[in-house]
N, C-alpha and C positions, 0 to 999 in steps of 0.2 A: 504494500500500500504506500510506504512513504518512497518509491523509486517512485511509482505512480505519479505522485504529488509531484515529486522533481523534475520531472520527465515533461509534464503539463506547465511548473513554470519557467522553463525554458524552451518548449519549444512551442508552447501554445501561443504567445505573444507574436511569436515569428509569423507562425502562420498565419495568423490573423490578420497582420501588416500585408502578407504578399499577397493574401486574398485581398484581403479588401483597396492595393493599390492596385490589382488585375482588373476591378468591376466599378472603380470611382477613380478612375485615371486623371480625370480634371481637378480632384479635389487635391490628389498631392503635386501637379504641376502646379498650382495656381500658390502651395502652402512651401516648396522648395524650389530653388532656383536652377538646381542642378542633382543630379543623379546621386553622387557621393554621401551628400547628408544623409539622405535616406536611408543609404545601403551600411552607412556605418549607424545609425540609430539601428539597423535593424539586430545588428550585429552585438552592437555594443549597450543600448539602452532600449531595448524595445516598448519596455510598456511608456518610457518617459516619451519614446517618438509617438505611440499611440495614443497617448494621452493630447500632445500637441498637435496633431492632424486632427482629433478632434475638435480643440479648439480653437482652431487657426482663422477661420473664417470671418469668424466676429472677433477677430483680436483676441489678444489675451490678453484681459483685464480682469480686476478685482476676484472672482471667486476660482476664475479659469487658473489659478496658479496656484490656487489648491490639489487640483486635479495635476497639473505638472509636477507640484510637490510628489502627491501620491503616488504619482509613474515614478518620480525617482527614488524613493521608500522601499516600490516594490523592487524595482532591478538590484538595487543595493541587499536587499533580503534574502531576492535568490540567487544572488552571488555567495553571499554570506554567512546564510542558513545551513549549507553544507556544512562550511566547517566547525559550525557551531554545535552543530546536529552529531560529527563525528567524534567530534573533540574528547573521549573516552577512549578511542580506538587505538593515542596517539599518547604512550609517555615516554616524558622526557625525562 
């Protein structure tokens, strides 16, 4: 179960992102200027790019950067969460 959970916060964000730049192509050209940003949020911060194509349209103002917050909370946690979660397996 908990490979399950890890498995889903890492690669469920991704997928999300490339589905949803396959079927709303307008909305990430009109949200990045160029190809790169994207490909490295998908890579490197997914839920924090997710969170910001969401709210790129109407600017990100006042509560929309709560939600950025919250994308980078999560990518920080499932980076994180591993070693926290192992952290008995390992003495020094």
């Amino acid at each position: 179960m908990c490979c399950l959970v890890t498995v889903m916060l890492l690669l469920g964000p991704r997928v999300a992102a490339v589905l949803w730049w396959l079927f709303d192509m307008t909305r990430w050209s009109n949200t990045f200027p160029n190809i790169i940003i994207p490909i490295l949020g998908i890579i490197l911060l997914p839920w924090t790019l997710l969170a910001y194509v969401f709210v790129f349209p109407g600017g990100v103002v006042g509560i929309d950067w709560l939600l950025i917050i919250l994308g980078v909370v999560l990518d920080l946690s499932s980076y994180g969460g591993g070693g926290w979660g192992n952290r008995s397996r390992f003495r020094l």
